[in-house]
C-alpha positions as CSV (number, residue, x, y, z in Angstrom):
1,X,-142.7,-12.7,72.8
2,X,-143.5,-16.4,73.7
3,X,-145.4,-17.3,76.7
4,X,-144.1,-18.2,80.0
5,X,-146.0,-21.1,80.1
6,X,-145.1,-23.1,77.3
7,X,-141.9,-25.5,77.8
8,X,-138.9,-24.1,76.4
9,X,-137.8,-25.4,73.9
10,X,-141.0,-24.9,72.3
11,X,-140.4,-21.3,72.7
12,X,-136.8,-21.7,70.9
13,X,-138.2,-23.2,67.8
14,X,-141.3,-20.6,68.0
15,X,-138.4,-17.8,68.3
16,X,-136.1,-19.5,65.3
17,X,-139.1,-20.2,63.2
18,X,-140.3,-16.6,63.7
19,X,-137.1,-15.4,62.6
20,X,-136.5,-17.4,59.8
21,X,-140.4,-16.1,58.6
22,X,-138.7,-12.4,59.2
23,X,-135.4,-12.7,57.5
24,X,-137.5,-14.8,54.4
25,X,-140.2,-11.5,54.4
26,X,-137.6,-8.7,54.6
27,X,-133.9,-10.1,53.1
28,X,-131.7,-8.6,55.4
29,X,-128.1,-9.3,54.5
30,X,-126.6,-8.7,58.2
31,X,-127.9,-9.9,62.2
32,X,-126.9,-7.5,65.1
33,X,-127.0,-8.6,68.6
34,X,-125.6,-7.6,71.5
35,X,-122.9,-9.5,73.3
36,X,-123.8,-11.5,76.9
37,X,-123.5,-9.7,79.9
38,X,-124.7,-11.4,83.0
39,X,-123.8,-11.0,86.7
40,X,-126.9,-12.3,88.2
41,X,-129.3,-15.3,87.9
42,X,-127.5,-18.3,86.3
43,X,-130.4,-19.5,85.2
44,X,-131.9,-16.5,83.2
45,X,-128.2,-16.5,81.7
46,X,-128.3,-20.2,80.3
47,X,-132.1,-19.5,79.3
48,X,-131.0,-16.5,77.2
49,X,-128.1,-17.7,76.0
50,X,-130.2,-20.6,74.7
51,X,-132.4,-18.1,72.9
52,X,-129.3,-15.9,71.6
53,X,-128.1,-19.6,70.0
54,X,-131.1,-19.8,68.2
55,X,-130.7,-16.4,67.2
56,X,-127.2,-17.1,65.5
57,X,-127.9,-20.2,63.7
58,X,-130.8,-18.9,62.6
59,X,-129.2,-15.9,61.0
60,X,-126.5,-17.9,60.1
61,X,-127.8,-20.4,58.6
62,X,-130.0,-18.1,56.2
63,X,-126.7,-16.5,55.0
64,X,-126.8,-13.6,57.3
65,X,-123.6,-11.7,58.3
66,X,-123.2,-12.0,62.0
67,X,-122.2,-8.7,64.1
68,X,-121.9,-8.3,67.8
69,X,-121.9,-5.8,70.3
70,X,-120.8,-4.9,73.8
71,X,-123.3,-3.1,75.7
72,X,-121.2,-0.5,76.6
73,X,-120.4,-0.2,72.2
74,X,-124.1,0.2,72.2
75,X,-124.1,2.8,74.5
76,X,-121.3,4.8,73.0
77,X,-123.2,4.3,69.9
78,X,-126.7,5.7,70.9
79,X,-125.9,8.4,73.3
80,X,-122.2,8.6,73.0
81,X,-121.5,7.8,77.2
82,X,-121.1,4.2,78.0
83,X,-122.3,4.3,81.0
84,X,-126.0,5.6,80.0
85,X,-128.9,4.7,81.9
86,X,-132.0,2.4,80.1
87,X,-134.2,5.8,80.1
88,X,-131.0,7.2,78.2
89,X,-130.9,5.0,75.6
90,X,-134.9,5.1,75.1
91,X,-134.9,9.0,75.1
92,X,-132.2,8.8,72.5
93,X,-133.4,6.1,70.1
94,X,-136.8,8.0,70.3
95,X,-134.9,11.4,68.8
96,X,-133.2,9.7,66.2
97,X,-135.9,7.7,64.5
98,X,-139.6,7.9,64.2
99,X,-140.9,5.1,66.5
100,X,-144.2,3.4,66.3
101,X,-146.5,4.2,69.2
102,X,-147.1,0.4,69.8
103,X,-143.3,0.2,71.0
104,X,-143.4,0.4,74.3
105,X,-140.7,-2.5,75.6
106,X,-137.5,-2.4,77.1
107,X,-136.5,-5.1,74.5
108,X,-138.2,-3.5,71.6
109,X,-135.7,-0.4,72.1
110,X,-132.7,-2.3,73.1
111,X,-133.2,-4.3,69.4
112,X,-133.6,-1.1,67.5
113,X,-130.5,0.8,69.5
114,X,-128.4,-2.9,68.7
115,X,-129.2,-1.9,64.8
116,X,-128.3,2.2,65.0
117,X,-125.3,0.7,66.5
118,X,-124.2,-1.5,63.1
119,X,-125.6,1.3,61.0
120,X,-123.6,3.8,63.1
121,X,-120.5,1.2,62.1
122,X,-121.1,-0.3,59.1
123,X,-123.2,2.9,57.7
């Protein structure tokens, strides 16, 4: 999380300096993230496509393996119906792993159903 009220591209170098402290920490040898989907706001769209950037180069530039998903693969992948609702996904995730009481997020659950989706792939 970065704070709303700092300009942003601050909050893009906080994100891919965060991420490079992560990768550094843990030595992952693969990124998963799930593929744009937008049919709103424009501007949320650019501003998270920004952030996904980041994301990639980041990874990328670490050595990472890069892996993208739709949302619907992400769906299929968690509760086998592409079409699954948010609470879906959450209930799902929840009865397939032991999660920390802190996580609470929509985003939190979203990142950890992106990686059951490689591991369901990519085992």
């Amino acid at each position: 999380k970065t704070s709303a009220k700092l300009p942003h591209h601050e909050r893009l170098a906080m994100i891919g300096n965060r991420l490079k402290e992560i990768i550094k920490k843990w030595k992952p040898t693969a990124l998963a993230t799930e593929k744009l989907f937008f049919s709103g706001n424009q501007k949320t769209a650019m501003l998270v496509a920004e952030a996904r950037g980041v994301i990639l180069y980041t990874g990328s530039s670490l050595g990472l393996q890069i892996f993208e998903y739709t949302p619907n693969e992400v769906k299929i992948a968690v509760t086998g119906y592409g079409r699954s609702e948010k609470k879906q996904i959450i209930d799902m995730v929840k009865k397939l792993i032991k999660i920390d009481s802190k996580t609470k997020g929509d985003d939190e659950f979203d990142a950890i159903a992106i990686g059951l989706t490689h591991f369901a792939i990519y085992r």
